[in-house]
VOBA-1610 file (N, C-alpha, C; in pm, whole numbers, padded with zeros to 5 digits, always signed):
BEGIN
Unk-04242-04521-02020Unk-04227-04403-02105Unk-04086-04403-02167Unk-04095-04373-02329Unk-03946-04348-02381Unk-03922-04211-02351Unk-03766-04268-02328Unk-03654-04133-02254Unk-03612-04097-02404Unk-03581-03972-02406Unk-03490-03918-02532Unk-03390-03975-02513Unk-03259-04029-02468Unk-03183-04076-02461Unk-03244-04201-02518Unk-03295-04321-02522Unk-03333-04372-02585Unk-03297-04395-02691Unk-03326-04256-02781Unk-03325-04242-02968Unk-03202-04179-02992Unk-03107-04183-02900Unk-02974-04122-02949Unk-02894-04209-03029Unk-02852-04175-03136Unk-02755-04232-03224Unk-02650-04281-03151Unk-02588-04390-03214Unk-02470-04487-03124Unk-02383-04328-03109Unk-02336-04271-03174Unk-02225-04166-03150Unk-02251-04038-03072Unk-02372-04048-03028Unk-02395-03928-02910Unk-02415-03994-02794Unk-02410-04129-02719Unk-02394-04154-02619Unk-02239-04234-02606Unk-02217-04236-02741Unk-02035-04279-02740Unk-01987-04170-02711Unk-01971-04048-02755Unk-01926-03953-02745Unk-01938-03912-02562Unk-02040-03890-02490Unk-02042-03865-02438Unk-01951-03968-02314Unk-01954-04078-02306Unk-01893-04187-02225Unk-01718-04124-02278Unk-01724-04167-02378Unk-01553-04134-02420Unk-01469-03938-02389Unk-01578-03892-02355Unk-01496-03742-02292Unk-01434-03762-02183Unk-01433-03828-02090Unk-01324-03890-02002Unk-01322-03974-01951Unk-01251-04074-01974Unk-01224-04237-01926Unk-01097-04250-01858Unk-01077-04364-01747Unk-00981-04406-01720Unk-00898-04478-01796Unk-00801-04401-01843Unk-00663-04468-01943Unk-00567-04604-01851Unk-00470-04546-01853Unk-00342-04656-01830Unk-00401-04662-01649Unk-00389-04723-01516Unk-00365-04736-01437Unk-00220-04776-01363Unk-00223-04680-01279Unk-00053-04671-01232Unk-00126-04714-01028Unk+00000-04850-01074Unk-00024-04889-00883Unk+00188-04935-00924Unk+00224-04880-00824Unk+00376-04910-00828Unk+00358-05102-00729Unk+00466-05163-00783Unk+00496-05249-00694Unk+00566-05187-00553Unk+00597-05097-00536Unk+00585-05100-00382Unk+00583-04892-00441Unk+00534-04866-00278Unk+00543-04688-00316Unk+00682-04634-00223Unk+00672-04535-00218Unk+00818-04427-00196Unk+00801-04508-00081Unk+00985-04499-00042Unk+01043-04567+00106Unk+00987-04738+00080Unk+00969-04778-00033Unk+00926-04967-00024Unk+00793-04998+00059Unk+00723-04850+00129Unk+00573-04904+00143Unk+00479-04992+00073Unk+00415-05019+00131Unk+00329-05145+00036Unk+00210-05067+00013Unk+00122-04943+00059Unk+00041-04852+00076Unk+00054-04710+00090Unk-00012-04640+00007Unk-00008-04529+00004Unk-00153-04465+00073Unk-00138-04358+00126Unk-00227-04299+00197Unk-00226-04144+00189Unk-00325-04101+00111Unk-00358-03972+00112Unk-00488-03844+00118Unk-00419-03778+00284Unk-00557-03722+00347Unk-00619-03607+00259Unk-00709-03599+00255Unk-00775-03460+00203Unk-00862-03384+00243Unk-00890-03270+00263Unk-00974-03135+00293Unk-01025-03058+00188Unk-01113-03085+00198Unk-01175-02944+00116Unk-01236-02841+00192Unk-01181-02743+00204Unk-01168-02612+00299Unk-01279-02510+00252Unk-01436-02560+00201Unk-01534-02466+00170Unk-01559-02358+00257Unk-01590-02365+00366Unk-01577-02253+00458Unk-01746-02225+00418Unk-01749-02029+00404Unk-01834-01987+00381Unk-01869-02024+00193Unk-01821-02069+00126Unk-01834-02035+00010Unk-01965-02153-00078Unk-01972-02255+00028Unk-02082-02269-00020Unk-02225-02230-00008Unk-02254-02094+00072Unk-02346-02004+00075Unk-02337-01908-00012Unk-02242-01861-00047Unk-02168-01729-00096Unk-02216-01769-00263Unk-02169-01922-00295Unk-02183-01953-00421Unk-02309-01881-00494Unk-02442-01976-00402Unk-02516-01928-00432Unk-02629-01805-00454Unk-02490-01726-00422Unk-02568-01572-00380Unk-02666-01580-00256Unk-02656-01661-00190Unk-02744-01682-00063Unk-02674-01586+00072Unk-02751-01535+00132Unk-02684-01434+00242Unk-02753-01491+00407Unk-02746-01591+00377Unk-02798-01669+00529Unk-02705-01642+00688Unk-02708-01580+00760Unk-02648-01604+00826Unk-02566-01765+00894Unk-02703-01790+00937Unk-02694-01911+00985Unk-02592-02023+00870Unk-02597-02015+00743Unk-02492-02070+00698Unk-02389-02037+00686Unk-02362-01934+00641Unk-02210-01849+00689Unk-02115-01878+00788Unk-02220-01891+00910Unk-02156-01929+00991Unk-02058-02074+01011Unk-02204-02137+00997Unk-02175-02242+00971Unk-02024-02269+00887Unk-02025-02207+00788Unk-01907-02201+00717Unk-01794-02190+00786Unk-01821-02076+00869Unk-01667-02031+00949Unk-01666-02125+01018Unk-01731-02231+01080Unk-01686-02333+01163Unk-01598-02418+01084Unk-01572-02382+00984Unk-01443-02472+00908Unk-01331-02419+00959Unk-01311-02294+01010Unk-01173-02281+01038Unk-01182-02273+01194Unk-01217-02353+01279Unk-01204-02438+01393Unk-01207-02551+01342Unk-01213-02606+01256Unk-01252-02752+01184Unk-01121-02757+01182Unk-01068-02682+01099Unk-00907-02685+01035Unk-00804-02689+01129Unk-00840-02584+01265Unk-00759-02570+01397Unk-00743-02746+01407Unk-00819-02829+01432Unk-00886-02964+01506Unk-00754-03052+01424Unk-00836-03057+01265Unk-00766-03127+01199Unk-00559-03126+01201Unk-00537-02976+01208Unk-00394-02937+01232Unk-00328-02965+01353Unk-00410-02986+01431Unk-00346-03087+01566Unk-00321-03174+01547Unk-00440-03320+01460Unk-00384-03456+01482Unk-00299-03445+01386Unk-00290-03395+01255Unk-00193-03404+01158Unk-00043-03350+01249Unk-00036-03232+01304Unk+00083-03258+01397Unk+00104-03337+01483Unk+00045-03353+01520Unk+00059-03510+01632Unk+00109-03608+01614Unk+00079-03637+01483Unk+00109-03782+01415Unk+00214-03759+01319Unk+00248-03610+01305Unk+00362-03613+01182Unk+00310-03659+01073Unk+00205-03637+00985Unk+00169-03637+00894Unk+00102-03572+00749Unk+00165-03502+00692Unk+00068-03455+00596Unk+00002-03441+00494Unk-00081-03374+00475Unk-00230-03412+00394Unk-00249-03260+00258Unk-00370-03305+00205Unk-00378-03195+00093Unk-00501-03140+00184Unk-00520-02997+00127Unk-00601-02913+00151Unk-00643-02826+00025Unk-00742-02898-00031Unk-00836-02797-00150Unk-00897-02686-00092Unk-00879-02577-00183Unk-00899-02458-00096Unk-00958-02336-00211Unk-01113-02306-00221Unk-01144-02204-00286Unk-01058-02076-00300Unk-01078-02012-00429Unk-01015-01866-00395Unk-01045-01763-00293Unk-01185-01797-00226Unk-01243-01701-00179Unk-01222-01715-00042Unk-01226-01850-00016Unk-01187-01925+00127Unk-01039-01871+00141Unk-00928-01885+00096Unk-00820-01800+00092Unk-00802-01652+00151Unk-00903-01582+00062Unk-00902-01473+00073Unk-00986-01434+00250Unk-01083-01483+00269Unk-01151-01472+00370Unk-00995-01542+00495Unk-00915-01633+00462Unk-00877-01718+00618Unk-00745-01718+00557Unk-00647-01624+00512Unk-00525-01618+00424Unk-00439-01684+00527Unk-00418-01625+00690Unk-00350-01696+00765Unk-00338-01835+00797Unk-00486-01912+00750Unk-00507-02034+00785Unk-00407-02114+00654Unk-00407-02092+00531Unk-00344-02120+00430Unk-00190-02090+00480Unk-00160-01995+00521Unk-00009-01971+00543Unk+00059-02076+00615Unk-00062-02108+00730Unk-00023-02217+00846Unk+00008-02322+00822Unk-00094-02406+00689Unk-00098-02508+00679Unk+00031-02516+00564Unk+00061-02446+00483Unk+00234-02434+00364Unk+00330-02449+00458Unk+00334-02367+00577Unk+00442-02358+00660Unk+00445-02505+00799Unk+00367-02550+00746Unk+00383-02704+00836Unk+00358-02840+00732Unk+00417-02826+00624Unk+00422-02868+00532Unk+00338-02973+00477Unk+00188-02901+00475Unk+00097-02951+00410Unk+00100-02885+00242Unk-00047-02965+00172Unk-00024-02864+00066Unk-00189-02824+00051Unk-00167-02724-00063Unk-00300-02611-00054Unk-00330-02626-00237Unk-00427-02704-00256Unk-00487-02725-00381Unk-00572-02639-00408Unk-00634-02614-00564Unk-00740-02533-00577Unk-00873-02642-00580Unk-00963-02491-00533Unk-01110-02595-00516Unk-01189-02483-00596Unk-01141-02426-00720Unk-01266-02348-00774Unk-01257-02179-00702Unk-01324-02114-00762Unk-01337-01977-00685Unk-01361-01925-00570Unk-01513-01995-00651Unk-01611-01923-00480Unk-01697-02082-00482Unk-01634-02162-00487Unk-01679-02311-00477Unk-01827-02331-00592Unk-01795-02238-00737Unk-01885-02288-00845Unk-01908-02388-00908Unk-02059-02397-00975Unk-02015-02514-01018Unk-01978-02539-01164Unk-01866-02572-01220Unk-01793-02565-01330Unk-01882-02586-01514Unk-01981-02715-01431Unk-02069-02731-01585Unk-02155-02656-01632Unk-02198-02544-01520Unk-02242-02471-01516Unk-02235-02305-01609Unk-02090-02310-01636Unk-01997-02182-01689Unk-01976-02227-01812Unk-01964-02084-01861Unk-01935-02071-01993Unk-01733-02074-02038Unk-01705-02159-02110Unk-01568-02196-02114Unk-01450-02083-02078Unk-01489-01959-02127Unk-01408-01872-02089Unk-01397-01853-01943Unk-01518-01843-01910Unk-01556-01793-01730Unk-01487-01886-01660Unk-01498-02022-01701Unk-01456-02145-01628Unk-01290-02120-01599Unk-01211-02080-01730Unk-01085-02050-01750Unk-01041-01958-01678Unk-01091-01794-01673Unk-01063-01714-01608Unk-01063-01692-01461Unk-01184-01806-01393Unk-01187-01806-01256Unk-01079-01939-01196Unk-01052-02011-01300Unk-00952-02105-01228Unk-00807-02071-01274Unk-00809-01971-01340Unk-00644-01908-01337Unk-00668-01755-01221Unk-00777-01735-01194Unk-00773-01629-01040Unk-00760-01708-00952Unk-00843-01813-00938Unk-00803-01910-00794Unk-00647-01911-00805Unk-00587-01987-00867Unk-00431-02002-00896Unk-00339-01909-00853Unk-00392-01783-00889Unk-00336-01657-00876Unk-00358-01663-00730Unk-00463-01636-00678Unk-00498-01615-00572Unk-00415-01701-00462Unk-00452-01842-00478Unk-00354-01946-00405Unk-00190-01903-00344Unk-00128-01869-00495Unk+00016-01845-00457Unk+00035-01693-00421Unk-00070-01616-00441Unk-00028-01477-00366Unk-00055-01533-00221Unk-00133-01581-00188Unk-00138-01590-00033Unk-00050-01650+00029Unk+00013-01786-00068Unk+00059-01925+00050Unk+00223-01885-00002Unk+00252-01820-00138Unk+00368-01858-00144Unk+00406-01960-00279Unk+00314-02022-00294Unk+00329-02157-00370Unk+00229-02176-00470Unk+00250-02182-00641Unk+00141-02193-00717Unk+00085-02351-00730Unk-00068-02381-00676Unk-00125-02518-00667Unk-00061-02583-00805Unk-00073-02697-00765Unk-00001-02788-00871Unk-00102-02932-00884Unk-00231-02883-00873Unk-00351-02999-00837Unk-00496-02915-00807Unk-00595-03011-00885Unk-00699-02948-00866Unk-00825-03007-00805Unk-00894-03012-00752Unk-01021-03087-00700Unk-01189-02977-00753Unk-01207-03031-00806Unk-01347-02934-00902Unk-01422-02938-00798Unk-01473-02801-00742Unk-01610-02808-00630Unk-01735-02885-00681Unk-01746-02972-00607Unk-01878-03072-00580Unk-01859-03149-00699Unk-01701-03203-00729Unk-01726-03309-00798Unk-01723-03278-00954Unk-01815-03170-00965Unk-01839-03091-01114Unk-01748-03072-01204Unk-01738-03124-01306Unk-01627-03071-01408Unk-01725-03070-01572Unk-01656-02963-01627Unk-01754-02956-01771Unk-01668-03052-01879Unk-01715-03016-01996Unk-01603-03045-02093Unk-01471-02981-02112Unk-01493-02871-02046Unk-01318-02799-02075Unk-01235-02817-01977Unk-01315-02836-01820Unk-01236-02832-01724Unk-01066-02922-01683Unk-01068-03025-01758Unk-00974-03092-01744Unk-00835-03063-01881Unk-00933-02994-01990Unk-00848-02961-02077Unk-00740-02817-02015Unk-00833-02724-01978Unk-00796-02610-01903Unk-00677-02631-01802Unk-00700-02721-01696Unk-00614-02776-01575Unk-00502-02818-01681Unk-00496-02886-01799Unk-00401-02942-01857Unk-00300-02807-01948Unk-00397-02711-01981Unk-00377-02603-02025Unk-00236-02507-01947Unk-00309-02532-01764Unk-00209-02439-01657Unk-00080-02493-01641Unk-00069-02625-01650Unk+00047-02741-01651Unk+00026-02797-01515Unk-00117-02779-01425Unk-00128-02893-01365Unk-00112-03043-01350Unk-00043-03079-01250Unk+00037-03238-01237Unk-00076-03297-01233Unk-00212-03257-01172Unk-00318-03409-01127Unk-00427-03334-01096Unk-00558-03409-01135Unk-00650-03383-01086Unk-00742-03453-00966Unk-00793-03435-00894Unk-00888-03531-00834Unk-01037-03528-00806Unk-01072-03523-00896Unk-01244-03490-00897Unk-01312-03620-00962Unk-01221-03701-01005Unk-01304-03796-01112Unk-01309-03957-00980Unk-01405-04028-00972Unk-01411-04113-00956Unk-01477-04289-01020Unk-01342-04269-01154Unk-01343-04463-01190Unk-01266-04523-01173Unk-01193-04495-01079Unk-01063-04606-00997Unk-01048-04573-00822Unk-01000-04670-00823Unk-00935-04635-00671Unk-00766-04606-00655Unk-00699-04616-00765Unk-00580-04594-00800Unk-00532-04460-00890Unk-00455-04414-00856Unk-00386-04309-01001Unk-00400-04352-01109Unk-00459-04299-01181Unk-00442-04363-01368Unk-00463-04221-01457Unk-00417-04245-01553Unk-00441-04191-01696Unk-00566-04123-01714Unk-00600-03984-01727Unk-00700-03923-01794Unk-00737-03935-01940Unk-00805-04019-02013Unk-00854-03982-02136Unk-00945-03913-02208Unk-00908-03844-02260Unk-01042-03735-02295Unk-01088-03755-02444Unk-01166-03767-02524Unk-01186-03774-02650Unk-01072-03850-02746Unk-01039-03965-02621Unk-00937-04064-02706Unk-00833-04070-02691Unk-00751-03910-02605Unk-00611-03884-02604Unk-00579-03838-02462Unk-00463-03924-02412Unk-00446-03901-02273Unk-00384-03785-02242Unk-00424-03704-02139Unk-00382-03593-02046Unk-00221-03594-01988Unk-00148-03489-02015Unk-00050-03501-01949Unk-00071-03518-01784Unk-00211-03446-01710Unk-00213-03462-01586Unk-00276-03594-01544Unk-00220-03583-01377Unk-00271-03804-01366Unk-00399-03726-01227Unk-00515-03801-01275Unk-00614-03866-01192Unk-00538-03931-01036Unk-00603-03864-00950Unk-00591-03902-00803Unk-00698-03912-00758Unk-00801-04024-00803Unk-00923-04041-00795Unk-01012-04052-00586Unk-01088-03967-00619Unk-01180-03928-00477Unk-01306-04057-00513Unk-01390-04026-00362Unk-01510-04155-00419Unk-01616-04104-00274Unk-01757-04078-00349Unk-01856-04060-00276Unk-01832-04189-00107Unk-01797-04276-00110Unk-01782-04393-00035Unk-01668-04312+00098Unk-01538-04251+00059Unk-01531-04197+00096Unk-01461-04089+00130Unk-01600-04005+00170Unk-01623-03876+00115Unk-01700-03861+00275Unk-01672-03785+00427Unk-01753-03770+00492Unk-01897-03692+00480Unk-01892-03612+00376Unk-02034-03507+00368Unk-02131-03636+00316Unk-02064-03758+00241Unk-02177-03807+00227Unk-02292-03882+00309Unk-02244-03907+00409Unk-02277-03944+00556Unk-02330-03844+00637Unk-02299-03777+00653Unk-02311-03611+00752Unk-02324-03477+00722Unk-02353-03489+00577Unk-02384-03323+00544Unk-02547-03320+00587Unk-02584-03180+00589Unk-02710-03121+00636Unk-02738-03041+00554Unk-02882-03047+00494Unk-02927-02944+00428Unk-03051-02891+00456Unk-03109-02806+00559Unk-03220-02778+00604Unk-03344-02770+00532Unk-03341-02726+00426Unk-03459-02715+00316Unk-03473-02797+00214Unk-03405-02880+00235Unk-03357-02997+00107Unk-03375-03127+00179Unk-03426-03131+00301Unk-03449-03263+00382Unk-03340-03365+00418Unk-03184-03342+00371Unk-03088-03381+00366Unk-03027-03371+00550Unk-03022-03539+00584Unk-02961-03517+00712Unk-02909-03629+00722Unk-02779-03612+00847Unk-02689-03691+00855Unk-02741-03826+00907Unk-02688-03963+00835Unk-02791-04081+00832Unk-02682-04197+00896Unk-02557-04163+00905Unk-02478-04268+00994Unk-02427-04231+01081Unk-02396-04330+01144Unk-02369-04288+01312Unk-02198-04257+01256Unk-02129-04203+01364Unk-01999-04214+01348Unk-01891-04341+01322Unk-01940-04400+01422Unk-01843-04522+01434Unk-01896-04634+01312Unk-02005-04604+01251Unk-02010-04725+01086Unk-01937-04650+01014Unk-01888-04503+00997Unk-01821-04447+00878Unk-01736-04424+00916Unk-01626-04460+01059Unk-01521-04567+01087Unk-01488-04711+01044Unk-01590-04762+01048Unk-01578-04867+01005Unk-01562-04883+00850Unk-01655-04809+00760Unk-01690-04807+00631Unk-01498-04761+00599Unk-01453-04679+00630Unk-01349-04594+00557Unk-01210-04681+00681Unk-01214-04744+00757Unk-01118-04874+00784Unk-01132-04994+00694Unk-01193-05024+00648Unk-01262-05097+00531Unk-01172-05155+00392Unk-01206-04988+00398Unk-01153-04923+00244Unk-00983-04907+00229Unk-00936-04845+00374Unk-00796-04876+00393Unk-00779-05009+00410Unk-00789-05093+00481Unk-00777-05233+00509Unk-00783-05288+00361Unk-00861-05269+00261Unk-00868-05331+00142Unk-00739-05267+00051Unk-00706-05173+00048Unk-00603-05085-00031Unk-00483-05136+00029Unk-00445-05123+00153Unk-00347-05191+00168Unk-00319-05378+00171Unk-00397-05418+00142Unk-00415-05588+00126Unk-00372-05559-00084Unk-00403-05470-00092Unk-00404-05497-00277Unk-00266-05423-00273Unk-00230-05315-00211Unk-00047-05249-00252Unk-00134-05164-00314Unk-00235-05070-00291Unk-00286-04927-00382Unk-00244-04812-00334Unk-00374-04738-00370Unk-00405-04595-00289Unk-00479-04584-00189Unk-00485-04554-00037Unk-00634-04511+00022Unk-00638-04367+00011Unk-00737-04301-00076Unk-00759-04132-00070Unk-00854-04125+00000Unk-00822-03993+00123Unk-00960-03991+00245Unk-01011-03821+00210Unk-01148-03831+00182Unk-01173-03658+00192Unk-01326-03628+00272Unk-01290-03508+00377Unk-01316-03476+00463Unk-01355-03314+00443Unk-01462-03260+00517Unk-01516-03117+00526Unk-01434-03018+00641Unk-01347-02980+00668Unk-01331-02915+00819Unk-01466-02864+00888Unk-01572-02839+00772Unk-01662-02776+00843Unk-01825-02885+00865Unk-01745-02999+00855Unk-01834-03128+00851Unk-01773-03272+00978Unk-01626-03265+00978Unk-01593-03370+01057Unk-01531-03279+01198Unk-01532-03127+01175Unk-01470-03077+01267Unk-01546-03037+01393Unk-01621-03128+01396Unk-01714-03135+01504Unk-01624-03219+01640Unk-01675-03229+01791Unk-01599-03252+01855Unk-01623-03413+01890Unk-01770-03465+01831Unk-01810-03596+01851Unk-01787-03677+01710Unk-01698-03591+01579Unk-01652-03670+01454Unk-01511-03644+01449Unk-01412-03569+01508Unk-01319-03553+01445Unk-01242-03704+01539Unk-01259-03727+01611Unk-01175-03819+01612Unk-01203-03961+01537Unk-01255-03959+01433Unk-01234-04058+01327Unk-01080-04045+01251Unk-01100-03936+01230Unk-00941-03900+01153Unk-00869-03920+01207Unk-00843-03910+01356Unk-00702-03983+01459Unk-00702-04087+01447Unk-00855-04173+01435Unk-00827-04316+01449Unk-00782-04420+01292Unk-00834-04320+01192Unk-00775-04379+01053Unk-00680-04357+01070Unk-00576-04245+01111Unk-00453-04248+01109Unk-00304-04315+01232Unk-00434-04361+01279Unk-00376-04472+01411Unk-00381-04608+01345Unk-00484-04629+01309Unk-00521-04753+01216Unk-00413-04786+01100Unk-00394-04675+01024Unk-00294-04720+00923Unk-00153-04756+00969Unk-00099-04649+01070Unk+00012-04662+01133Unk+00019-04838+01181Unk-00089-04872+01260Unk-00082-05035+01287Unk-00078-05066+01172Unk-00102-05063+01077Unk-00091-05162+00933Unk+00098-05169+00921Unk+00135-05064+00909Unk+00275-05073+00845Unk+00252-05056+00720Unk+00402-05096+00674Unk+00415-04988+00517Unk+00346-04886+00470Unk+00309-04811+00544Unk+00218-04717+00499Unk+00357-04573+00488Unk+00324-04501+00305Unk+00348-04414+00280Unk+00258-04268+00303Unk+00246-04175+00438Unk+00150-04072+00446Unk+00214-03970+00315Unk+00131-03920+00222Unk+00153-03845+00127Unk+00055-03785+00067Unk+00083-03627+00045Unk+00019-03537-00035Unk-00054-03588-00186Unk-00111-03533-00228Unk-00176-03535-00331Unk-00080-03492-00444Unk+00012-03387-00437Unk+00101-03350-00469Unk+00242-03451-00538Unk+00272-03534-00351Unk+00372-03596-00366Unk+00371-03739-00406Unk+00195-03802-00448Unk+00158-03871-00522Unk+00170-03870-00668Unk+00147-03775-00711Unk+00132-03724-00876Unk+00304-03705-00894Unk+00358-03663-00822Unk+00573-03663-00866Unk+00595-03782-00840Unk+00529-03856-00793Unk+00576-04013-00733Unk+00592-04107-00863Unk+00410-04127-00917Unk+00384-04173-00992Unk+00473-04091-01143Unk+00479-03986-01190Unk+00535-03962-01287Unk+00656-04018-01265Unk+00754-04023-01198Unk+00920-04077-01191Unk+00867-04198-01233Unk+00823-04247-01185Unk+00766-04366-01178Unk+00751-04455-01295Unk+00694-04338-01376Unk+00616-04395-01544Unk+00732-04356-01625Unk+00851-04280-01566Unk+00965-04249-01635Unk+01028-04363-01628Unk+01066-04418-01540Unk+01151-04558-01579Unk+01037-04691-01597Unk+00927-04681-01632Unk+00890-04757-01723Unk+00821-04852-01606Unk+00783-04843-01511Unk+00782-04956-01409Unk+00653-04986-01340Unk+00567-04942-01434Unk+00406-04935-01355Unk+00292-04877-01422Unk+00280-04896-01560Unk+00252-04876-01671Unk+00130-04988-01686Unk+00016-05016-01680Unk-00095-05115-01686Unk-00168-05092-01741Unk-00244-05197-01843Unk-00348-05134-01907Unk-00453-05158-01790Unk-00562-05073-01828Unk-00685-05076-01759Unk-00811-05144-01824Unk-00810-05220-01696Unk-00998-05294-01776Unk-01090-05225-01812Unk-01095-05087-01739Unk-01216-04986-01804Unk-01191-04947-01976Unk-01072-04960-02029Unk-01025-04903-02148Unk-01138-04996-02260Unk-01182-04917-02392Unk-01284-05027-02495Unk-01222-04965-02609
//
């Protein structure tokens, strides 16, 4: 059977490929402190809000939700333990519901990204709506923590056509929702690059993709723990053999279980045996790389570029 896509004119499936591409790629010859690897943890702190999104009033998921902030307790141990810290994407609403948990994690010098409102989904909204709820998250963020986000992660991945213009709009440093690199690079949007830099995430890994549950949707967790140890040692082991990025993102209310969270001790035991490893924010990636592109020193074209 012919697909409508099919009969689209060369310039409506050009168009559509060219609304955002990976531009320039930035890998430094060595990262901050002469590491040979950079490593940066991530959370996305949904909590209740992916029930809430959907106007759904389930208990049983709600709950579920709040088991993110024992998730977060879990995770804030090994990250103290190890002296290390990580980003934390964080809805407006999740904020508002766990404000102390946000305070905790600013004041032990993690950082607190936005993840959307009430964890919507962005392609979904009408451009204004999209605008107005990600300058309340923003708002919201620095009334609670202190600190206005300086990075964004789009809930579930989702971004429309405006969303990256918008983020570029607030004077956001970086986004990380897009995955066509495994490195920092250049946002291009309709031809013209973004002042903000791509800190590219990747279903691969991504723990919900392994272990999320969806009761009515037949969706259940399909690897054991220790292969998506293995899978995401892998992925570090390969990043640091090339001098890249490894970006790790994680559910509190998905790995903060008591038979998964110690994967995250052991990636971060694992890297420590590697050496040169730079632990760094999402944050202190995106100031890294800009100094960076200021003295001229890591500037690449990219093979994805046509």
């Amino acid at each position: 059977m012919t697909t409508s896509a099919s009969r689209w004119e060369d310039e409506t499936w050009s168009g559509l490929v060219q609304r955002a591409r990976v531009g320039r790629t930035f890998r430094p010859a060595r990262w901050q402190g002469g590491a040979r690897c950079a490593v940066a943890l991530s959370f996305d702190s949904d909590h209740e809000t992916n029930e809430l999104r959907d106007g759904g009033g389930s208990l049983s998921r709600l709950c579920w939700g709040q088991y993110g902030a024992l998730g977060v307790e879990r995770i804030r141990s090994i990250l103290q333990r190890h002296a290390v810290p990580a980003t934390f994407f964080v809805p407006g609403v999740t904020a508002r519901l766990h404000p102390d948990e946000q305070r905790g994690l600013v004041a032990e010098g993690h950082e607190v990204g936005m993840h959307g409102w009430i964890h919507e989904v962005a392609s979904s909204l009408a451009p204004e709506e999209e605008r107005a709820l990600m300058l309340r998250s923003a708002d919201t963020l620095e009334r609670i923590t202190g600190r206005r986000p300086v990075g964004m992660r789009a809930p579930s991945f989702e971004i429309s056509r405006e969303t990256l213009l918008i983020a570029e709009e607030m004077g956001l440093a970086y986004d990380a929702s897009l995955m066509g690199h495994d490195d920092p690079h250049e946002i291009v949007v309709d031809g013209r690059a973004l002042s903000l830099i791509e800190i590219p995430a990747a279903w691969v890994r991504d723990d919900g993709a392994y272990l999320w549950i969806e009761r009515f949707n037949a969706l259940r967790p399909y690897t054991p723990p220790t292969d998506i140890l293995d899978i995401f040692r892998r992925e570090l082991d390969a990043a640091h053999q090339e001098g890249g990025l490894f970006q790790l993102l994680m559910h509190p209310h998905v790995i903060g279980y008591r038979s998964r969270i110690w994967i995250l001790d052991e990636i971060i035991r694992h890297a420590k045996s590697l050496g040169d490893i730079w632990f760094a924010t999402h944050e202190d990636i995106a100031q890294f790389i800009v100094a960076e592109k200021g003295r001229e020193v890591l500037d690449r074209p990219s093979r994805h570029m046509t």
